[in-house]
VODODO-971563 format. One record per residue: z, x, y of N, C-alpha, C, O in turn; residue in three letters. Coordinates in steps of 0.05 Angstrom, whole numbers, plus 5000, padded with zeros to 4 digits. Layout:
ZXYZXYZXYZXYAla;...
This chain:
388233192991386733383007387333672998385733852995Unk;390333682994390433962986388734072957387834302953Unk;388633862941387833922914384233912928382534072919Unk;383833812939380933912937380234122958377934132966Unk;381834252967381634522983381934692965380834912966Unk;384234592938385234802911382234982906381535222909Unk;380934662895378634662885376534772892375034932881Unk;376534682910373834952937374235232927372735362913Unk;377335282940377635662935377535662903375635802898Unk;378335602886377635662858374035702853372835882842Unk;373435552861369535532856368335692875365935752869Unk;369435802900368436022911369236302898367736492896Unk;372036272888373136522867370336602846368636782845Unk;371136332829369436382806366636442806365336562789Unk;365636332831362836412832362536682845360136712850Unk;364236902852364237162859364237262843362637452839Unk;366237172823367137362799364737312785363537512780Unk;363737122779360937052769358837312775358237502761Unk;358237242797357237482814356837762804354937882795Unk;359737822810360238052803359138142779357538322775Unk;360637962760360138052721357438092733356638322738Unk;355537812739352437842730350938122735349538262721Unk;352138142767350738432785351738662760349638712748Unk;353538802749354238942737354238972715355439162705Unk;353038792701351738762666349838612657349038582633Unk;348938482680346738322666344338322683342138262675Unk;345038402705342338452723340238672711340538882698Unk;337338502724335538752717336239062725336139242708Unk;336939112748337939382744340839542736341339782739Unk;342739312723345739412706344939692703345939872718Unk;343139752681342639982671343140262686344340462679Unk;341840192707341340492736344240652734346540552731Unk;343940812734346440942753347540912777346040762790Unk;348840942786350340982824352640832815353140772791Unk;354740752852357040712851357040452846355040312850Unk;359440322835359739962821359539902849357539782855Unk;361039942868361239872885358539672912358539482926Unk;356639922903354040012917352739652887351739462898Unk;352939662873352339532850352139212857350439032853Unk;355139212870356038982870355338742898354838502898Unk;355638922920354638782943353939022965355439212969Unk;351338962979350939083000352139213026351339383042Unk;355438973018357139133040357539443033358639563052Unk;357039573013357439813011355439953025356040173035Unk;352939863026351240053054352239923078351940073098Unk;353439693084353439493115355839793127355839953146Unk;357339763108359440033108358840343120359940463139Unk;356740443102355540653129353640573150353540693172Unk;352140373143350040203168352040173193351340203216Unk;354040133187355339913214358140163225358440303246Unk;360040133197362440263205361640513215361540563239Unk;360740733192359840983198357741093217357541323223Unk;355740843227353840833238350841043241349841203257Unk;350340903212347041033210347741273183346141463181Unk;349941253163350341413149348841433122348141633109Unk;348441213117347241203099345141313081345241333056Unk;343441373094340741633085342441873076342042013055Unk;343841903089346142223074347642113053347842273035Unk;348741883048350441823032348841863010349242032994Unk;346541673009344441712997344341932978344741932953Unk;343742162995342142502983344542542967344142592943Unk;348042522981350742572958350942442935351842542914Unk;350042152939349541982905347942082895348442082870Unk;345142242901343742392879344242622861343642692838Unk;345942712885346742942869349442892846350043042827Unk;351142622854353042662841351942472804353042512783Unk;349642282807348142062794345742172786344942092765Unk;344142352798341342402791338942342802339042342826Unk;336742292791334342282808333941982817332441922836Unk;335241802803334441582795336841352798337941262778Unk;337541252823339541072828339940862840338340802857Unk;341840692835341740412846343440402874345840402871Unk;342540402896343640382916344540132930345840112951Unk;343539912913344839562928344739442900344239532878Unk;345439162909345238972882342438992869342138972845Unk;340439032888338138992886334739182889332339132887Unk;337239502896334839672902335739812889338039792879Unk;333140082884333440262870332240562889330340522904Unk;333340822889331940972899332541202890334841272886Unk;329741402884329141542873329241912889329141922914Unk;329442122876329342322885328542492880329942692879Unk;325242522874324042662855320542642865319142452859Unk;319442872882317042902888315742892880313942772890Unk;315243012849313342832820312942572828310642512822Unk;314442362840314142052846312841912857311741702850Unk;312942082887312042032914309741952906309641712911Unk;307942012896305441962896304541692885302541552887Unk;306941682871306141372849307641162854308140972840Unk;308241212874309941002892309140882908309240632912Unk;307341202928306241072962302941142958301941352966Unk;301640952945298541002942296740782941297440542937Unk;294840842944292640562941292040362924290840152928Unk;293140432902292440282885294240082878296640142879Unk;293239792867295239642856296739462885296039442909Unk;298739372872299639182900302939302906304639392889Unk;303139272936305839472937306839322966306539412989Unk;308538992957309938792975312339143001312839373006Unk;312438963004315239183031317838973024317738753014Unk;320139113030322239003020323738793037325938863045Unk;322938563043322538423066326338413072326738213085Unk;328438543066331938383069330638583093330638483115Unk;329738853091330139103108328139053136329039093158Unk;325338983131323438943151324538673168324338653193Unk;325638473150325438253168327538313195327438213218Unk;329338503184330738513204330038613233331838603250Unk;327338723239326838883262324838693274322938783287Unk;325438313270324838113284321738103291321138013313Unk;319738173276317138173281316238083251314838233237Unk;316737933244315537903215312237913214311338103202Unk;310237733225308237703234306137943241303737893242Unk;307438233246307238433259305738543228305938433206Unk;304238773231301838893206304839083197306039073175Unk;305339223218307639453207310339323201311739493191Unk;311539073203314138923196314138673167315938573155Unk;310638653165310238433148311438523118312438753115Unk;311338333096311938423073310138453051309638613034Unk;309238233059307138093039304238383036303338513055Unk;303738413016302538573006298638553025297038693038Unk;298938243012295938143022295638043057293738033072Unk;298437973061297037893089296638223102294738313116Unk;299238373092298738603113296738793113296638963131Unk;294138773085291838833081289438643102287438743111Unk;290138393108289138253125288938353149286838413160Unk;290938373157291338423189291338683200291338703225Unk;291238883186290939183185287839173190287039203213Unk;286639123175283239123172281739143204280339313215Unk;282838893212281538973233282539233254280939373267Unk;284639273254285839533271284439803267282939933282Unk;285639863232284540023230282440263236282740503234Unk;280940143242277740303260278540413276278540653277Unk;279840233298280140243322282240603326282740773343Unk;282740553303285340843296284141053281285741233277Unk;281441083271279741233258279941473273279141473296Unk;281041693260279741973269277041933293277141993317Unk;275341843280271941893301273441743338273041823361Unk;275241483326275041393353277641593376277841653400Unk;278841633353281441873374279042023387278341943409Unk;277642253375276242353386274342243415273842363436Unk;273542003407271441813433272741853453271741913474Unk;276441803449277941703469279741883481281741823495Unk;278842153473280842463472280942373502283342363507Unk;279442293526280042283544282342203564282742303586Unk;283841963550286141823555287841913555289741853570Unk;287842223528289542473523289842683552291842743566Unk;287242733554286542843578288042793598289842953605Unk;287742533612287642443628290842393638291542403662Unk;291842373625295442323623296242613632297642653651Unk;295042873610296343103610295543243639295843483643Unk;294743093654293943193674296043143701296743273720Unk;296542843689299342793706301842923698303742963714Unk;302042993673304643093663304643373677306443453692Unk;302343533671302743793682303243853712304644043720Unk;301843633733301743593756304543573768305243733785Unk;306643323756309443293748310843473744312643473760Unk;310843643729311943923721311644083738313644203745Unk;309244143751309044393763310844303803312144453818Unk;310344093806311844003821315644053815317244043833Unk;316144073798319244083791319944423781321744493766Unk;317544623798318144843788320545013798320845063822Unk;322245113779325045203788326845003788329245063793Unk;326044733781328644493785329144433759327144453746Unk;331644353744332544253721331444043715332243873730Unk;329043893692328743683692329343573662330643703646Unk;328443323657329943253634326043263621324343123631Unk;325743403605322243453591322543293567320443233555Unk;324843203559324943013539323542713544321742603532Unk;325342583572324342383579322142473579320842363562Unk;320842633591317442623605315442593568313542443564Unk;316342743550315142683533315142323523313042223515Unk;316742223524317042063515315541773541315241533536Unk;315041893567314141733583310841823578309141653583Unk;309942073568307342203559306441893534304541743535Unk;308341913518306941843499307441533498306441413480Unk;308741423514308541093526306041073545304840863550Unk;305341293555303141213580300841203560299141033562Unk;300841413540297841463523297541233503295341133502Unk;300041123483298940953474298640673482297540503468Unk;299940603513299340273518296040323526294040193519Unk;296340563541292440623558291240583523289040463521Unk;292040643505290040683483290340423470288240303465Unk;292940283464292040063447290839723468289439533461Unk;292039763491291539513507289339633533288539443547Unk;288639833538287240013563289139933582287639843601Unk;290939913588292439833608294740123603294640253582Unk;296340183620298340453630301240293638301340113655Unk;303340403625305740323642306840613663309040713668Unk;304240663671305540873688308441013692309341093714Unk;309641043667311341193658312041443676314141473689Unk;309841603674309541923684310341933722311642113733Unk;309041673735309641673753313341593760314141693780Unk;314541483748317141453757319241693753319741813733Unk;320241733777321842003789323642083755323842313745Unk;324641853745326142033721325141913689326341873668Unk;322041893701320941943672321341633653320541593630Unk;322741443669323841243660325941313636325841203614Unk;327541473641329341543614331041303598332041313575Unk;331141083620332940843609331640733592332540623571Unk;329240733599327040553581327540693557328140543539Unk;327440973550327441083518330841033513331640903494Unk;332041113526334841043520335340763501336240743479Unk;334140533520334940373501332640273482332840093466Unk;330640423487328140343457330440483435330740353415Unk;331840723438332440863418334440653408334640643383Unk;336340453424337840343414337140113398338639923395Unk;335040123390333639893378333639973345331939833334Unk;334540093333335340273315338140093308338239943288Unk;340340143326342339963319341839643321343039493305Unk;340839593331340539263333339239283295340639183278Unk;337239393289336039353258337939323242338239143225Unk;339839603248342239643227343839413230344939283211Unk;344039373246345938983249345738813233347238753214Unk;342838713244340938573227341638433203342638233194Unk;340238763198340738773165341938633152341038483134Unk;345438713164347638503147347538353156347338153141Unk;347638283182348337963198346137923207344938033225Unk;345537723190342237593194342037403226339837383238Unk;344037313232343637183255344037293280343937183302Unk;344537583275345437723294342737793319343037823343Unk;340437803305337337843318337137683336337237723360Unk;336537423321334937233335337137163347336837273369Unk;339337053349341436983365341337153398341637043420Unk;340837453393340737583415338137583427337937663451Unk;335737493410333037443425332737163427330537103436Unk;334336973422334336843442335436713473334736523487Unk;337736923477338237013502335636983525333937153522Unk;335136783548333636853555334537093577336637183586Unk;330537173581331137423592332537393629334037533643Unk;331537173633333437133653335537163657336437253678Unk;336237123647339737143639340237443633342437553637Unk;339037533627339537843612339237983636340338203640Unk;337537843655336238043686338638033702338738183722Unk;340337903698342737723716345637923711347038063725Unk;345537843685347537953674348138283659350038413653Unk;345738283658345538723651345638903666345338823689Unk;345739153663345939343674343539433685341439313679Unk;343539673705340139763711338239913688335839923690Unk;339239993674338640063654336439803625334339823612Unk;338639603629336739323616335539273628333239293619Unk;335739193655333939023677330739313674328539233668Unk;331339573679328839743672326939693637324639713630Unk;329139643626327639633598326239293596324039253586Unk;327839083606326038863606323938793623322338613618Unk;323838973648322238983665319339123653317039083661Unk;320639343625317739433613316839313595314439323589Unk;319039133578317938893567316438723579314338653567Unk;316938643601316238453609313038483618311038333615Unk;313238803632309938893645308538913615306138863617Unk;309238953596307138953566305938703560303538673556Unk;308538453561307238213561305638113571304237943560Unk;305538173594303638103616301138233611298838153610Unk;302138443610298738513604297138423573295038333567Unk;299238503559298538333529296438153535294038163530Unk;298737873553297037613555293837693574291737583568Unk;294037873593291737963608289338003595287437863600Unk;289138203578287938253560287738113537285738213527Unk;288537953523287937723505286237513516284737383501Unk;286337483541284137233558282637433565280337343559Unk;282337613572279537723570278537833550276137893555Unk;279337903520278137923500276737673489274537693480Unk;278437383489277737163482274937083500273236933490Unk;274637153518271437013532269837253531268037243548Unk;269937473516268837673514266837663493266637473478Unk;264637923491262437803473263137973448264738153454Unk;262537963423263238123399262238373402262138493380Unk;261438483419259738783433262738893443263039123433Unk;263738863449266438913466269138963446271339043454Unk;268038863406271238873390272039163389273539253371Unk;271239293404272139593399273539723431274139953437Unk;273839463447274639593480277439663481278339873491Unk;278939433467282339513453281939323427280339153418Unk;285239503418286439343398285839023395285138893376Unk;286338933425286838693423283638553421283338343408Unk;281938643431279238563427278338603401276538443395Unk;279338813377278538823358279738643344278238543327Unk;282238563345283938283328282537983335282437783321Unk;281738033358280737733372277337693357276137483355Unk;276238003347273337863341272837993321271038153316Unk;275937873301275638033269275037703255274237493265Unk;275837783223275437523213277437383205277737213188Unk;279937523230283537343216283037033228281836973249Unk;284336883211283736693222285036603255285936773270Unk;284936253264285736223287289036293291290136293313Unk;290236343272292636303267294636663278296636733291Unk;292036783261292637083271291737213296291337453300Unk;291537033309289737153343291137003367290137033390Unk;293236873364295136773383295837023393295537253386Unk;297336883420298537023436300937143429301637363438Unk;302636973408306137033398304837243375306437433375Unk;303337283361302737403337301937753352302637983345Unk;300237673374299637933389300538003398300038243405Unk;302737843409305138033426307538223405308838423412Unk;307738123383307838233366306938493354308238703356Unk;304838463344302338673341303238943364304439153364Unk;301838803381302339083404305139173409305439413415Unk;307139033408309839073422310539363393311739573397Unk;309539293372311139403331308739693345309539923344Unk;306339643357304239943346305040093363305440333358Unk;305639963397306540153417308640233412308940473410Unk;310640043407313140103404313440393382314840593388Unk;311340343350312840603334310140833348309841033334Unk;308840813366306641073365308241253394307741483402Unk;310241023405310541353420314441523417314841763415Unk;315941363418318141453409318341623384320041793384Unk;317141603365317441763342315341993348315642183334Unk;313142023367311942273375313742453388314442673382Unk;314442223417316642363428318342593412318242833418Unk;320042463387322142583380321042823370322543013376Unk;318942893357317943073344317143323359317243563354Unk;315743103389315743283406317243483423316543683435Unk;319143373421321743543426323243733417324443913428Unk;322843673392323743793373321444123372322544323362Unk;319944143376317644343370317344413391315644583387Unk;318044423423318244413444320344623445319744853452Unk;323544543436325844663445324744873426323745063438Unk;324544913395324045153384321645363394322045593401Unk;319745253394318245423416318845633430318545873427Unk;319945443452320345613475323145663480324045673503Unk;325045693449326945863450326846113429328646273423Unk;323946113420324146373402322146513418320346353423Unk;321646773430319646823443317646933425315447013434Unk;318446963391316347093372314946763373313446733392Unk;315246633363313146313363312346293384309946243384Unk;313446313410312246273432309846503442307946403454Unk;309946733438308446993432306146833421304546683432Unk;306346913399304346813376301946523378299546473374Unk;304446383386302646033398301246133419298846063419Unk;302146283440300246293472298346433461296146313466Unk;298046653448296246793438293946683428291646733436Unk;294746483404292546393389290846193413288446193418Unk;293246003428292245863447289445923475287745773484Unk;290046163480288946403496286046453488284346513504Unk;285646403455282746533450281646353452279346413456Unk;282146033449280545743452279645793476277245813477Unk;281345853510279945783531278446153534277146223554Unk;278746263520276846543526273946463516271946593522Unk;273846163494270546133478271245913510270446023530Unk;272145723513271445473531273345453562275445573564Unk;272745353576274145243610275845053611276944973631Unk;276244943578279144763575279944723553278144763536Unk;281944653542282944603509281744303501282244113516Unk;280244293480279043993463280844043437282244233428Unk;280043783428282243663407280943873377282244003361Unk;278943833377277243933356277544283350277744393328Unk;277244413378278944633372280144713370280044953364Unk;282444543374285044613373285644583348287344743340Unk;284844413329285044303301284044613288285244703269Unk;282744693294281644963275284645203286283845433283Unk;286245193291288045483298290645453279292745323281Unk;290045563266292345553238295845603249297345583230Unk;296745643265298645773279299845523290302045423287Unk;297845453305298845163322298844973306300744833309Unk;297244893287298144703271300344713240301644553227Unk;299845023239303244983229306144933238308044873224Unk;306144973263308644993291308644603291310744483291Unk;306344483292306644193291306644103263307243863261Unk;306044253236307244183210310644183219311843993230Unk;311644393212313944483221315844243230317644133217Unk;314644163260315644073270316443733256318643633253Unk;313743613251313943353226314543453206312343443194Unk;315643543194317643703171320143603179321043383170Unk;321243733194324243623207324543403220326743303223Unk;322043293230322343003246320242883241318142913253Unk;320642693216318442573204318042313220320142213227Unk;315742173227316441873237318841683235319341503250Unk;320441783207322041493193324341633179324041803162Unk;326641553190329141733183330541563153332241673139Unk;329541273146330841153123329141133105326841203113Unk;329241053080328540953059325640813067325340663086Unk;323640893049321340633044321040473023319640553005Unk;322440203021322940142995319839972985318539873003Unk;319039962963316839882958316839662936318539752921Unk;315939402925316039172907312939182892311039042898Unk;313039382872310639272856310938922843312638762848Unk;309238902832308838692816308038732779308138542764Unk;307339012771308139072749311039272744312639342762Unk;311139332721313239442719313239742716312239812695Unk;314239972734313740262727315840392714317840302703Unk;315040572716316240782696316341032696314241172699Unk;318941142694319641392710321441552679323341422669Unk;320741782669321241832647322741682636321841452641Unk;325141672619325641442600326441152612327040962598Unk;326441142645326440892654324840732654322740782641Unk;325040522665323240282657324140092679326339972679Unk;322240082699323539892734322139702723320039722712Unk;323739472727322539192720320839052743322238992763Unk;318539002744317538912768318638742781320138592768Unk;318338672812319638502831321638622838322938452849Unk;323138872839324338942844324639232866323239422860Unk;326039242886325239482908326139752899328539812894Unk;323639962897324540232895323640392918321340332926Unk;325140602932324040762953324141052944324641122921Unk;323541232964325041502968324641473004323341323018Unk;326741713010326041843033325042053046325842283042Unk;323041993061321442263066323642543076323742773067Unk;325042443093327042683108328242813080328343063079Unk;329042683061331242833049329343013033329943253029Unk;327542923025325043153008324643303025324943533016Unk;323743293055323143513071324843723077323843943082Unk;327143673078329243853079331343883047333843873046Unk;329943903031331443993010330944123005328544133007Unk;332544392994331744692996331344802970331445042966Unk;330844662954329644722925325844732939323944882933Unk;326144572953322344462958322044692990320444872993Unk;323444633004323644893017325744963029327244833043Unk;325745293021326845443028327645463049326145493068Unk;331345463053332245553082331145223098329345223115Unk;332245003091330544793098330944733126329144613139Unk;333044803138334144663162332844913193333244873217Unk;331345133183330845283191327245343202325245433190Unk;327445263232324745193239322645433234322745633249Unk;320745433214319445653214316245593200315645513177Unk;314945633218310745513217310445673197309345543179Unk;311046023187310546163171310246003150308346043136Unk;311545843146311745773111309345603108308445593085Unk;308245493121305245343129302745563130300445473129Unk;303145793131301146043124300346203099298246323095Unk;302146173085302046253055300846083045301245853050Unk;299046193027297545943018298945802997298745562997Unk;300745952975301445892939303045682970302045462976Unk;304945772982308045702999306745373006307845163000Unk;303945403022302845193034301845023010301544773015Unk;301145112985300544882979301744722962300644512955Unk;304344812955306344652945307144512960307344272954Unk;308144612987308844433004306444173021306844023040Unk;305044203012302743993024303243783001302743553008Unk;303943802980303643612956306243462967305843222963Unk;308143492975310843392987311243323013313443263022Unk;308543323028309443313055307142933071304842873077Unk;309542793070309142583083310242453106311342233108Unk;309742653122311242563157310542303160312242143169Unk;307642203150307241863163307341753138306441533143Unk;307741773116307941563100305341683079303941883083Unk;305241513057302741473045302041273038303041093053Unk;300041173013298941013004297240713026295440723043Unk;298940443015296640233036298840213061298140073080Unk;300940333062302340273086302140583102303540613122Unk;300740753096300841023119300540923138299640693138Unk;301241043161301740943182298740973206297141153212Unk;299140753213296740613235295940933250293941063247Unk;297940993265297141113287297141463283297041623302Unk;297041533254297341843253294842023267295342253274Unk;292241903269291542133282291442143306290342333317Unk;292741913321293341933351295042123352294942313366Unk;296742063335299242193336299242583341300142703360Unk;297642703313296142913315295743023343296843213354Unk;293642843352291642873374293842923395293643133408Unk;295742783400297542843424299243013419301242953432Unk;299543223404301443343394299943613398301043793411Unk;297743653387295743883391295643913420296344113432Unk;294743733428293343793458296643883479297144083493Unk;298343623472301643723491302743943490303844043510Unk;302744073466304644343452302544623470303644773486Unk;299444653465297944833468297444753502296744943516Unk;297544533512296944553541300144593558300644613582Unk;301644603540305044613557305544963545306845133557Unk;304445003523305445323532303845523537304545753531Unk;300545433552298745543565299345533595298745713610Unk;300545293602301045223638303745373636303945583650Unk;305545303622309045373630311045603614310745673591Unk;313045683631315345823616317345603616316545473635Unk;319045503609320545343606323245463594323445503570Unk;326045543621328445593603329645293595330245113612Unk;329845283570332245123552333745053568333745223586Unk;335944803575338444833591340744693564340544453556Unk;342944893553344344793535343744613520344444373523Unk;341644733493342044543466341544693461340644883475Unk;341844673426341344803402340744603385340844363390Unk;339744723357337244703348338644443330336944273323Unk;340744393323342144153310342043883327342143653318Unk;341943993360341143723372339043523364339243273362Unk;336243713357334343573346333743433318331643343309Unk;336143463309335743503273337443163269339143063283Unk;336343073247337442773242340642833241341743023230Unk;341942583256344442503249345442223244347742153244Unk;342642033239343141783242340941643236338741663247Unk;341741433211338141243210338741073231340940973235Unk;336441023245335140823271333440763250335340793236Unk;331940723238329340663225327740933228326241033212Unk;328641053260327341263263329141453254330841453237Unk;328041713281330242003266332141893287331141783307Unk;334441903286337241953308337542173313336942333295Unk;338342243330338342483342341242563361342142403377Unk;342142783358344342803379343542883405345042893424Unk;340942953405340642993434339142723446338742723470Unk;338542523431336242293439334242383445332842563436Unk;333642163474331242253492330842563510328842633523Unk;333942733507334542863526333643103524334543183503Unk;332043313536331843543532330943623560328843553571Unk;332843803571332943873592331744173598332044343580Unk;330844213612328744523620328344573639328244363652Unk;327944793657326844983677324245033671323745173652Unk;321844893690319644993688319645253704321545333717Unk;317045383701316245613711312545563701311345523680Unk;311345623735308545593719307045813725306945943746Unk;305445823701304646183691302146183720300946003731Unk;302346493723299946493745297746603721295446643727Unk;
């Protein structure tokens, strides 16, 4: 017995060391630059993923500078640092898989925004799409409306009281996109604190990914907990967040039986009516596939507004020159009209640099987009062998101060110059590009225009202790991390 235990640990030895040599001289990417370490096994990101928690995207930007534009960050990836790239990376053409070790981990494989596969996620997009078209935001500006009417109503009620305006954004943009992708509301706006637990622990869903990642059983092991058990045994805080799980599902399934006996006149009433009377097959129109679907679009269209929204929010209305300047431009829209529309608001150069600005520093996606052609590219004297994952990250281009100036420093001006603006337009991808840009950007837009110009037309708002680093990444979630989170606390005041 002992000799064949010898034998075991010897053949587990040798097949490491195996390993090792192969990863570090014989693998398709030996060649790359970065650390052996980083080379050899993934525990060297699990290491800022887990120990350091969420470090990695910075570690990242220090290997570039110490390696170059062009580095190997795992056994198996590569990532790049060079805006010349971006374009030939994240674009239409050709086929561009997702890097499924990283997606599978955020337990929705099935999902348009989690899938890998190149072709299904061209599949299942198709029918959405529309439904997310510029023309239809506009049809549906009303849902915009209609929310900002409770938010302001909410606010003006809490005038002179400390409230937390973070949560409320983030309960804004949960109420707008369930009303928009399912017509159904989790009445967010109505609960006394904005439901803050609910973003609290969406935000912690960031660490569960980073888990993941390395410990593959770590997901599903915890989803399959039932939720009973979770109602029993959690805090009020879980019991609030599965309770909004749970009202999504429900309505999910609500709306899936009434899209299903519905007539093909109706694939444009929701999301879910447009998936149900597309041409995916029977396979893609279940109930587990759609709960999916909706849980990945709601889930990334309002937390990552939120954050952005906050972020453009606290600067605002702690510089009183932007805040000047914004009410101003804001001021001459209702001097032509009797209320702010989406369309005019899109024409005021001021306000939509203050929301450049703002997705500048808080782009949808705080990590890496790694991408798997199927031919092989080529990056001056390199040569990426196809099948293999290369990314960049949007954050670290947006804030590198070769591309702009003073990067960490919130300022719309630089969005006014034209030479200034149009360099920086060639570099600027808050939602992504190419076949994976992201589903929901001109909702996204749309609620950002209308929230920013109708919150500093109604309100004065004092700041209550933060500064401007609270808003600024300190952590990959998938999304941005943030040291302030959901939290941004304020004194309304409403203008007579």
């Amino acid at each position: 017995m002992e000799q064949l235990w010898f034998k075991i640990a010897i053949s587990i030895v040798a097949y490491h060391v195996t390993l090792v040599f192969y990863r570090l001289f014989f693998h398709p990417l030996a060649r790359f630059p970065g650390p052996r370490l980083a080379a050899i096994s993934r525990w060297y990101e699990a290491y800022y993923d887990l120990v350091k928690g969420g470090q990695y995207t910075r570690k990242i930007a220090e290997l570039h500078k110490q390696y170059g534009p062009i580095i190997r960050i795992s056994p198996h990836e590569l990532h790049v640092f060079d805006p010349s790239v971006y374009n030939k990376i994240y674009n239409m053409e050709g086929r561009w898989d997702k890097y499924s070790w990283s997606y599978d981990a955020a337990g929705a494989k099935t999902s348009t925004l989690f899938c890998s596969d190149h072709d299904y996620h061209k599949a299942h997009r198709q029918p959405m799409a529309p439904y997310f078209a510029k023309a239809k935001i506009y049809a549906r500006e009303s849902i915009i409306h209609d929310n900002l009417v409770k938010l302001v109503q909410r606010i003006s009620q809490l005038q002179g009281k400390t409230f937390n305006l973070g949560a409320a954004m983030s309960a804004f943009t949960r109420d707008v996109v369930s009303t928009f992708v399912i017509g159904k509301t989790n009445n967010q706006l109505d609960a006394e604190d904005f439901g803050v637990e609910i973003s609290i622990l969406g935000q912690g869903a960031g660490q569960f990914w980073r888990i993941t990642k390395h410990i593959r059983w770590f997901g599903p092991t915890l989803r399959s907990i039932p939720p009973s058990l979770m109602m029993l045994v959690g805090n009020d805080s879980i019991r609030s967040f599965l309770g909004f799980l749970k009202q999504t599902e429900d309505d999910t399934r609500e709306v899936l039986t009434d899209a299903v006996a519905s007539s093909e006149k109706d694939a444009q009433k929701t999301m879910i009516h447009a998936i149900v009377h597309s041409n995916l097959p029977p396979q893609g129109k279940v109930l587990e596939r759609v709960k999916e679907e909706v849980a990945t679009v709601t889930g990334a269209g309002y937390e990552s507004t939120a954050s952005v929204l906050r972020l453009i929010l606290f600067h605002v209305f702690s510089n009183p020159d932007v805040l000047h300047r914004l009410r101003s431009e804001v001021s001459e829209v209702l001097t032509e009209a009797d209320h702010l529309t989406l369309p005019a608001l899109e024409r005021l150069p001021y306000l939509t640099a203050v929301l450049k600005e703002g997705l500048r520093l808080s782009p949808a996606i705080g990590t890496r987009l790694a991408r798997i052609s199927n031919k092989d590219l080529f990056y001056g004297d390199w040569r990426i062998p196809a099948g293999n994952p290369v990314g960049m990250t949007v954050l670290l281009m947006h804030t590198d101060g070769n591309l702009y100036p003073d990067p960490m420093r919130f300022n719309p001006s630089r969005w006014l110059e034209p030479e200034e603006r149009n360099v920086a337009d060639r570099i600027f991808a808050p939602f992504s590009k190419g076949t994976r840009v992201c589903l929901g950007l001109h909702l996204a837009w749309a609620e950002m225009y209308l929230v920013v110009a109708t919150l500093v037309n109604e309100f004065d708002f004092t700041i209550e202790g933060a500064k401007a680093e609270d808003f600024q990444f300190v952590m990959d979630n998938f999304g941005i991390g943030t040291k302030a989170g959901c939290n941004l606390m304020a004194t309304p005041t409403v203008r007579k």
